[in-house]
N, C-alpha and C positions, 0 to 999 in steps of 0.2 A: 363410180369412182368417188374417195370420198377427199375433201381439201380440205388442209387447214387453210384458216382466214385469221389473218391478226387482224388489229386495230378494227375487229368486229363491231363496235360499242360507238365508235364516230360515224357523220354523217354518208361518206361513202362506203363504210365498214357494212352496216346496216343494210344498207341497200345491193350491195354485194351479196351479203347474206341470202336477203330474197331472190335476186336474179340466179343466186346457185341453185338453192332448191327449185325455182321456177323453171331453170335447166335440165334436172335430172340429178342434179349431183346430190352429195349427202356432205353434211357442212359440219366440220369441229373448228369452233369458233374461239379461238383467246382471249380472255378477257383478264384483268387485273380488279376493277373494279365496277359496279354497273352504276350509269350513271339514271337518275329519278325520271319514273315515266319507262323506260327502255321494256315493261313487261305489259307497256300497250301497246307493242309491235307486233303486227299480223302474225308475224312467224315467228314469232319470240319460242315457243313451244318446242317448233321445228327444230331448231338448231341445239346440235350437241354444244353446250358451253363448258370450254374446260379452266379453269384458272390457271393462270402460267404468267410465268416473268419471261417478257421475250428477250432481257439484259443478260437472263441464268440461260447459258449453255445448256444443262442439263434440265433446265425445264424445257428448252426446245427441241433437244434428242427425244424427249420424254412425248411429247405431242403431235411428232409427225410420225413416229414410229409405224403408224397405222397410215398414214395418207399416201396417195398416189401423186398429190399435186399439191402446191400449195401457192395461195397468191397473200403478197407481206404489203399491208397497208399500213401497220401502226407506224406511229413516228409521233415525235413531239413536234407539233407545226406552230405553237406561239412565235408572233413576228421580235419577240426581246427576251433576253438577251441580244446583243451580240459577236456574245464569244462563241467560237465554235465547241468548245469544251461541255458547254450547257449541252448541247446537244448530241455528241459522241456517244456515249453508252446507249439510247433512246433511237437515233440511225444511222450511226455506222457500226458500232458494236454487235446489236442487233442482226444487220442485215451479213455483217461474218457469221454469226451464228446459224444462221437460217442456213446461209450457204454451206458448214460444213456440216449439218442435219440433213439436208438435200445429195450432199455428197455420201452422206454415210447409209441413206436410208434407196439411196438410187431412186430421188426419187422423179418422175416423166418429165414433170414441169412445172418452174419458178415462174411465177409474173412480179414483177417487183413496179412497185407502186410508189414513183416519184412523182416532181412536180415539175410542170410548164416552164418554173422561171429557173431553171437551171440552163435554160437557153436562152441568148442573146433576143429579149423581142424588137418586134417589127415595129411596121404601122400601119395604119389602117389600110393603105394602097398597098403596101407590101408584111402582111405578117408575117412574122419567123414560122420555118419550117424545123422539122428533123436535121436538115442540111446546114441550119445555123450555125455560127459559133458559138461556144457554151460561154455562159454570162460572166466571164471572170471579173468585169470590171463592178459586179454585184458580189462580189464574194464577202464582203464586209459586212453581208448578213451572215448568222451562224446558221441561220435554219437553211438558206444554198445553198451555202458551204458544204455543210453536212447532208443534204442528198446528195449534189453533186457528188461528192465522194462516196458516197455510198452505192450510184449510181453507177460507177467506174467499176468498182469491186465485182457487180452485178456481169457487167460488161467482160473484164478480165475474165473470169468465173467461164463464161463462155467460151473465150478461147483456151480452156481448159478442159471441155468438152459438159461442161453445163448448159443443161437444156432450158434457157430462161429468155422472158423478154419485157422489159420496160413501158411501163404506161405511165406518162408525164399530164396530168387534169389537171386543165386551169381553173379558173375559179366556180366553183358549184355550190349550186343553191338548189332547194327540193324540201319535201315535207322529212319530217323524224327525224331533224337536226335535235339532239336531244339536250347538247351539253350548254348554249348552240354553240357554234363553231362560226362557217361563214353566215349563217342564219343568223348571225348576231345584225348586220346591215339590215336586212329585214323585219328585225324584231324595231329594230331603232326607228324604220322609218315609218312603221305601226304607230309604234309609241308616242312619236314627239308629233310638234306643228309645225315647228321650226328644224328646217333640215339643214343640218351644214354638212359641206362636202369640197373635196377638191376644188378649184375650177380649172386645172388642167390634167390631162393624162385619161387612162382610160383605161379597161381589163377586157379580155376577151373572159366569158361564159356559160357554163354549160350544164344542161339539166343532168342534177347526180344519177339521176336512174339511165341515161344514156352512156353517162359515164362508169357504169357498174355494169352496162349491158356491152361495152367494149370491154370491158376489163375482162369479164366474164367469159369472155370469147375468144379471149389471147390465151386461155388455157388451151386452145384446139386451132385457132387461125393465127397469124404471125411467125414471122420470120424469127428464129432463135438470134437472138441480139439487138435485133430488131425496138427500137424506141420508137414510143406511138405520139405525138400529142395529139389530149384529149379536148378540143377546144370546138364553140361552135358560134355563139355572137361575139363579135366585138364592138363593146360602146365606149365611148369619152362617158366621164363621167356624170357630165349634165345631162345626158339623154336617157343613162341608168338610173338617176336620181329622180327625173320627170316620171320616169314609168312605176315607178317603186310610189311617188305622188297617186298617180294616177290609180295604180290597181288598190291604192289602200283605201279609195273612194271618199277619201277626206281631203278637205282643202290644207294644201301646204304652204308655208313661207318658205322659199327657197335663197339658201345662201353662199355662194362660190366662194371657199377663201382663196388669197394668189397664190399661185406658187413659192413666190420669194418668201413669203407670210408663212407659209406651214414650212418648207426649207431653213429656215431662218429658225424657227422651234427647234425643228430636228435638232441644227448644231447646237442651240444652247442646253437639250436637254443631256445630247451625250456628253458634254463639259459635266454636266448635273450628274450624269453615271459615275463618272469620274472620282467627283469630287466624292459621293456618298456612296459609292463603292456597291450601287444596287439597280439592277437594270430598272427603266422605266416607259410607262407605253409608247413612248414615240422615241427614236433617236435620227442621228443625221440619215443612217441608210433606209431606214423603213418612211423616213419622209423624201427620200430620191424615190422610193419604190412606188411611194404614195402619188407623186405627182408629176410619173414619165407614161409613156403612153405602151404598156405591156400586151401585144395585139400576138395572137400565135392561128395560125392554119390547122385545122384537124382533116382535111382531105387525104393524108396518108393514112387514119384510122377510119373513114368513111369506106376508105377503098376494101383494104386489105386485115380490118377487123371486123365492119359491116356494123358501124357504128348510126346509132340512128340519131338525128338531131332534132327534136321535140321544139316547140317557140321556147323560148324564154319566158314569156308572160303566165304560159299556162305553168310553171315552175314556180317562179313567185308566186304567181294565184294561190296556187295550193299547199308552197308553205307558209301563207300568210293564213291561211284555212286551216291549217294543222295548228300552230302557234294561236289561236283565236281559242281551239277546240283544247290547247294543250294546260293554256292558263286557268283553268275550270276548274283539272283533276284537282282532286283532296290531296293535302300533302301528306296525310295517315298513306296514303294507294302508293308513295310512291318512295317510298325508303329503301325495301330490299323486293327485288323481283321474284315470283317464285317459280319452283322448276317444273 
């Protein structure tokens, strides 16, 4: 069987990639652009790379025409803007297209690759399930907004007689973060002595290759509609920050800012949007998001995706190992990857 894979070229995209060929499948991968380094991927080789706009309709008729399945991971996942506009063409637009290519090409089955906080989270005694309420009172982010909604469509779609099902991955960390992405938290706490972080709230997360190895499996197990969360530790964030000290085997200064303190930035900086008319890295929502306790259950994927849940440490370990190994390469090695 062979899949197309968007959003191949990011951290879970990649690791998808391998868990498919490590499956048996045969992988055509979309890409727009490769990001430096991406052709010191074990299986960089392996995978049919095809360039495509997953925005252009007819670059996306154009790419499944051959596949029997397809799973859509691309998306624009930066936490700013927060208009949901920035984000429309990138995943909802997209995620229409994918669907009337799936519809025109008939094809087995969609896995559509959303994210954890589109659900109302928990807490640590109680994290959100599948069963939750969907987080509307976070919709003031554009990047919810826009899975949620895209998320729906996926859903609809299905009782249309579309054969698809939802994988929602909380936070993920693992080696061949290339661009980085969440790897960016680990590079940082590599890099400095002085950690600042949260002092309240907290993520649940989970090893990307665990998360590629559920996802991967939603192509043949899962319920048609069926939404999975992909979640396996959850910490506060003093305990995430401790361990990220710790596995970096350098002594750290550690620094809690309060809540009120980073909420307090939030709003003055979306006043700051406002005024200059240009998102910037923090705003009111992504510092609510930054400092509530986002805790979600993956036992409905452990059950009926057969999802495996790896420690966290050995996660970090080994993309603090990769990231050590990555900052070496020549920058001559890493401009355009070859085929």
């Amino acid at each position: 069987m062979k899949v197309l894979l968007t959003g191949a070229t990011g951290l879970l995209g990649v690791h998808l990639a391998g868990e498919l060929l490590n499956q048996g499948y045969e992988v055509k991968a979309v890409y727009r652009s490769f990001p430096a380094q991406i052709n010191k991927l074990p299986w960089f080789k392996d995978v049919d790379w095809t360039k495509a706009a997953i925005t252009e309709p007819a670059d996306v008729r154009r790419t499944m025409k051959d596949c029997q399945a397809v799973i859509h991971a691309a998306a624009r996942t930066d936490p700013y803007p927060t208009s949901l506009s920035a984000y429309y063409d990138a995943n909802i637009a997209s995620t229409e297209h994918m669907l009337a290519a799936v519809r025109k090409w008939d094809v087995q089955r969609l896995v559509y690759v959303s994210t954890a906080s589109v659900f109302r989270p928990g807490t640590l005694e109680n994290p959100a399930t599948e069963e939750s309420p969907y987080a509307f009172h976070l919709m003031d982010s554009g990047y919810i907004a826009s899975k949620y909604e895209a998320q729906q469509r996926v859903l609809m779609a299905v009782d249309q007689g579309v054969n698809a099902v939802v994988v929602n991955p909380a936070f993920m960390l693992g080696p061949y973060d290339f661009k980085p992405s969440s790897g960016a938290v680990i590079r940082y706490a590599m890099q400095n002595r002085l950690l600042i972080y949260p002092g309240s709230g907290g993520k649940s997360f989970i090893d990307v290759r665990d998360a590629a190895r559920a996802t991967v499996n939603a192509l043949r197990l899962g319920r048609a509609g069926g939404s999975y969360l992909l979640a396996n530790e959850n910490l506060p964030y003093d305990r995430f920050f401790q361990r990220l000290a710790r596995i970096s085997g350098k002594k750290k200064t550690m620094l809690p800012l309060p809540k009120s303190l980073i909420r307090f930035a939030g709003t003055m900086a979306s006043v700051g949007e406002r005024v200059l008319r240009k998102p910037l890295p923090i705003n009111a929502i992504n510092a609510r998001l930054l400092t509530q306790d986002n805790y979600y259950s993956g036992e409905k994927a452990r059950l009926e995706l057969r999802m495996p849940t790896a420690s966290l440490s050995k996660a970090i370990e080994e993309a603090m190992e990769w990231f050590s190994m990555a900052d070496f390469y020549s920058p001559n090695d890493l401009k355009k990857p070859s085929r």
